[in-house]
C-alpha positions as CSV (number, residue, x, y, z in Angstrom):
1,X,-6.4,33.7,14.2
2,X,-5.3,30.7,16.0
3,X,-3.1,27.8,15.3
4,X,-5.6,25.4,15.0
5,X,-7.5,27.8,13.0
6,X,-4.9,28.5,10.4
7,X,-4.0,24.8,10.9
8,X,-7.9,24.1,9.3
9,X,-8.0,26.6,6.9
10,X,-4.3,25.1,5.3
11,X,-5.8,21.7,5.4
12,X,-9.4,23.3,3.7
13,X,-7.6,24.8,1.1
14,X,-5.0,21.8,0.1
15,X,-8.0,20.0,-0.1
16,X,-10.3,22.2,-2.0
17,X,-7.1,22.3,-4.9
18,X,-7.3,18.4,-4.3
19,X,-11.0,18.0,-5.7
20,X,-10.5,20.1,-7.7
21,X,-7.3,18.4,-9.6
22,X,-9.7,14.8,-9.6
23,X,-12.2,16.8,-11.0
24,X,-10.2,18.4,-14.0
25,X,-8.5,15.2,-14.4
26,X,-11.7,12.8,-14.8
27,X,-11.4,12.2,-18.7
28,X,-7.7,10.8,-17.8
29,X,-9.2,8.6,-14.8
30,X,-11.8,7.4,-16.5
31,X,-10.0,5.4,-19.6
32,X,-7.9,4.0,-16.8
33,X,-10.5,2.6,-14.9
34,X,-12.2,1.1,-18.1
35,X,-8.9,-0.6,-19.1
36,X,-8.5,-2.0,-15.7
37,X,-10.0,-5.7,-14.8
38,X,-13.4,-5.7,-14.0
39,X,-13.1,-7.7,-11.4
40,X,-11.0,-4.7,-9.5
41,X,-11.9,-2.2,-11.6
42,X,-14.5,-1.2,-8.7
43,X,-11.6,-1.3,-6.2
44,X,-9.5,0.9,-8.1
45,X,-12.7,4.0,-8.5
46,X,-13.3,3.6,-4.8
47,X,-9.9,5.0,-4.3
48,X,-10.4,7.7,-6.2
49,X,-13.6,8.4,-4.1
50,X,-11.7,7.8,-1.0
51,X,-9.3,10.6,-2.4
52,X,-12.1,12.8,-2.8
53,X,-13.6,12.2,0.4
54,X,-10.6,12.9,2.1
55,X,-10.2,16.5,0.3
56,X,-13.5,17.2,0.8
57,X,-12.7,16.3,5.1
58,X,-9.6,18.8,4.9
59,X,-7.1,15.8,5.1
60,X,-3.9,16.1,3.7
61,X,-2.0,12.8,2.0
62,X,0.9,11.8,4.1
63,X,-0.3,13.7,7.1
64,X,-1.7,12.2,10.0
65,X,-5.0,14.2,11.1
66,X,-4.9,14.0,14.9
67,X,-8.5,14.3,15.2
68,X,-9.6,11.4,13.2
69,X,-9.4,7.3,15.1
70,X,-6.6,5.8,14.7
71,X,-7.7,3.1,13.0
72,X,-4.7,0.3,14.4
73,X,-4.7,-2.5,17.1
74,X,-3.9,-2.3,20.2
75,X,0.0,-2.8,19.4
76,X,-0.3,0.4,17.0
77,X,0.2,-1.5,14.0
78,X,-2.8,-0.8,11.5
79,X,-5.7,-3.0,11.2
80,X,-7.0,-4.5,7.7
81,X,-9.5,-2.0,7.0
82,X,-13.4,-3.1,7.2
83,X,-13.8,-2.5,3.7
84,X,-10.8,-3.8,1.9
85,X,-11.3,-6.1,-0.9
86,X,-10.6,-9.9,-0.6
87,X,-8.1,-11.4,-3.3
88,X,-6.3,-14.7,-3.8
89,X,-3.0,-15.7,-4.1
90,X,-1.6,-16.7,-7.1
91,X,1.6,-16.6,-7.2
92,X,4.5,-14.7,-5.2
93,X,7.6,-13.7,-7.9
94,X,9.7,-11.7,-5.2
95,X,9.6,-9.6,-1.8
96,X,7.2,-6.5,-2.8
97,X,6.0,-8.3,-6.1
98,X,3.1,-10.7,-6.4
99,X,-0.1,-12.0,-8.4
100,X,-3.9,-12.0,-7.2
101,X,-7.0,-13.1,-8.7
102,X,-9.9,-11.7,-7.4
103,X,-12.2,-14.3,-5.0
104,X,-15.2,-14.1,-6.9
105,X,-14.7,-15.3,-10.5
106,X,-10.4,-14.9,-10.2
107,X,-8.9,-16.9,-13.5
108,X,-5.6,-16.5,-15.3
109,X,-7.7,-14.2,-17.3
110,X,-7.8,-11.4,-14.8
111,X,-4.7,-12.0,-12.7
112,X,-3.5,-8.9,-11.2
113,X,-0.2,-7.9,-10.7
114,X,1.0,-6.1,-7.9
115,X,3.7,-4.1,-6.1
116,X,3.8,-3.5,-2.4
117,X,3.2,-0.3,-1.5
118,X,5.9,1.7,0.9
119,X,8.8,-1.1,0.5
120,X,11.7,-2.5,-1.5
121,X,13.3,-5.8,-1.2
122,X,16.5,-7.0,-2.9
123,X,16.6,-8.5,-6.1
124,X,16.3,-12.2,-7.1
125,X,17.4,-14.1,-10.3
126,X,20.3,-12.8,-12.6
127,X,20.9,-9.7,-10.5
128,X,19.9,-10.9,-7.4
129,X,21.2,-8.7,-4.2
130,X,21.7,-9.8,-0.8
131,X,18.8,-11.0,1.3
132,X,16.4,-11.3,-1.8
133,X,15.9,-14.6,-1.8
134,X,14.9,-15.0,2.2
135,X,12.1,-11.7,1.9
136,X,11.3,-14.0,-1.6
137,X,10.8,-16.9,1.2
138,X,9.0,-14.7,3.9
139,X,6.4,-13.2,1.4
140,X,5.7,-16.6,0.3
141,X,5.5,-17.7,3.8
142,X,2.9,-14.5,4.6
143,X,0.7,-15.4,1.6
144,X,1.1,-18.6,0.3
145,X,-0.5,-19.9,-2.5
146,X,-4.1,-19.9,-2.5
147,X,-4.5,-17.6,0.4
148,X,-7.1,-14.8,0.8
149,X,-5.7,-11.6,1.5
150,X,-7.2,-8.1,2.0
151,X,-6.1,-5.3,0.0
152,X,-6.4,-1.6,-0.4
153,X,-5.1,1.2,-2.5
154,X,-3.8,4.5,-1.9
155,X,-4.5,7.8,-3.4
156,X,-2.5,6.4,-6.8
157,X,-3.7,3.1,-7.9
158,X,-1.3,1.9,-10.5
159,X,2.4,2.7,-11.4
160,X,3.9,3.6,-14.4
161,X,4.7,0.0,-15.3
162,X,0.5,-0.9,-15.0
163,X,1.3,-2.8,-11.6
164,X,-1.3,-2.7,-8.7
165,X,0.1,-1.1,-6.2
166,X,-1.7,-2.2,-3.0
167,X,-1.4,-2.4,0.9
168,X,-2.0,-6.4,2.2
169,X,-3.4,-7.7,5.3
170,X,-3.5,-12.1,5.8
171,X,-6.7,-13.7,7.1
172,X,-5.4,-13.1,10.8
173,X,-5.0,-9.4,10.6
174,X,-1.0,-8.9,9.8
175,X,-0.2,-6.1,7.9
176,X,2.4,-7.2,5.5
177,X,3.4,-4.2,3.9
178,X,5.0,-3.5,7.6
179,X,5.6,-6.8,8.8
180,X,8.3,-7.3,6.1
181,X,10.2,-4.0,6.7
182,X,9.8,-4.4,10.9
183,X,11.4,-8.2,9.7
184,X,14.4,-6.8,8.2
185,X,13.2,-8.3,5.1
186,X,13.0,-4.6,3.1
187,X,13.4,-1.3,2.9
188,X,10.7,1.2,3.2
189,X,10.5,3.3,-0.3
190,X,7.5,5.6,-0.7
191,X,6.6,7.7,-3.8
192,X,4.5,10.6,-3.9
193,X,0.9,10.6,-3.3
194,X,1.1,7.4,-1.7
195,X,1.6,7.8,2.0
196,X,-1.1,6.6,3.7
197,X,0.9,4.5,6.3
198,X,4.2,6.2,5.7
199,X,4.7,7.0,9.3
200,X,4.5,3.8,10.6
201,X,6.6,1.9,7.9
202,X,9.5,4.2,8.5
203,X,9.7,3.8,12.3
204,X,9.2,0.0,11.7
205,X,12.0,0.7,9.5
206,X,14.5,2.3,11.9
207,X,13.5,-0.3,14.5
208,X,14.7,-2.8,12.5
209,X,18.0,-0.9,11.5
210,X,18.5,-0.2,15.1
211,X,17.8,-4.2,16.5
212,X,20.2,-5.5,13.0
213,X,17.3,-7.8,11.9
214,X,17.7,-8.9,9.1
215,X,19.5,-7.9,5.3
216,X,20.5,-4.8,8.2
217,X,23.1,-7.5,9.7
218,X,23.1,-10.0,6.9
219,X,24.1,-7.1,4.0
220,X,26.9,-4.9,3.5
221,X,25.1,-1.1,2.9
């Protein structure tokens, strides 16, 4: 058997076990989704789908398939997807944390709160860290206040602490999950099964290390 052969039938089978988990799992996702805000709880079930979907194609999480489009701009930075939801801006607390409200309906009553998917910024307030306040400052700058913003989630929805956790594009296309770690203004941090645009972040990542952008020039590490 070839490489590419054995290459399909790994990606078949880690896919197959992948169904099958979301299948056997149901009666835990379900509650979750029924707890969730209606106004997203539709957003949070179409990842689960997309999950599926993906099994079912033979993808892997966190591997690039190298036969399916690429799905970025011409620069190579992803594009906001064609189906990612629309949200508002609320209200930005730091770098990788922030609050939406849905654009159809969004009220304090269903405020979503949300961490950045794939990135870490310093902290602000009583233990604030070096550089948290200015990736406070270019988050805010990103997304003001009252901005729409596309989102879209990743094979895990929430985190243990109930937080969305969410990739952002603005209105004009940028993709701020990577625009604030090729800024200097993060880290990238990813946790397992979320690595949908792990590749990318990273080597945004060590560009910025490498150019000192930056906490990398402003921080002691």
């Amino acid at each position: 058997m070839g490489n590419r052969s054995v290459k399909r039938l790994a990606k078949f089978t880690v896919g197959a076990a992948i169904v099958a988990a979301v299948f056997a799992f149901s009666p835990l996702i379900r509650p979750a989704l029924s707890s969730a805000p209606a106004a997203f709880r539709d957003l949070l079930a179409s990842a689960t789908d997309i999950g599926v979907a993906d099994a079912e194609a033979g993808a892997v999480p966190g591997e690039p398939d190298p036969e399916a489009p690429a799905g970025a701009n011409a620069s190579g930075i992803p594009a906001r997807p064609a189906d990612a939801a629309l949200m508002t801006v609320d209200f930005v607390h730091d770098g990788d944390t922030l609050f939406l409200v849905p654009v159809e309906g969004g009220s304090e009553s269903n405020r979503v709160k949300v961490r950045l998917i794939g990135l870490d910024t310093p902290e602000i307030g009583d233990h604030a860290e070096c550089y948290g306040a200015e990736a406070t400052e270019q988050l805010r700058a990103l997304l003001p206040e009252g901005a729409q913003v596309g989102v879209t989630a990743d094979i895990e929805a929430l985190d243990q602490y109930g937080r969305s956790l969410f990739y952002l594009w603005t209105e004009d296309g940028s993709f701020v999950n990577y625009e604030l770690v090729a800024s200097g203004a993060a880290v990238s941090l990813f946790y397992a099964p979320n690595y949908a645009y792990a590749d990318v972040i990273r080597t945004a990542e060590d560009a910025a290390r490498s150019s000192g952008v930056g906490l990398w020039s402003a921080c002691s590490f």
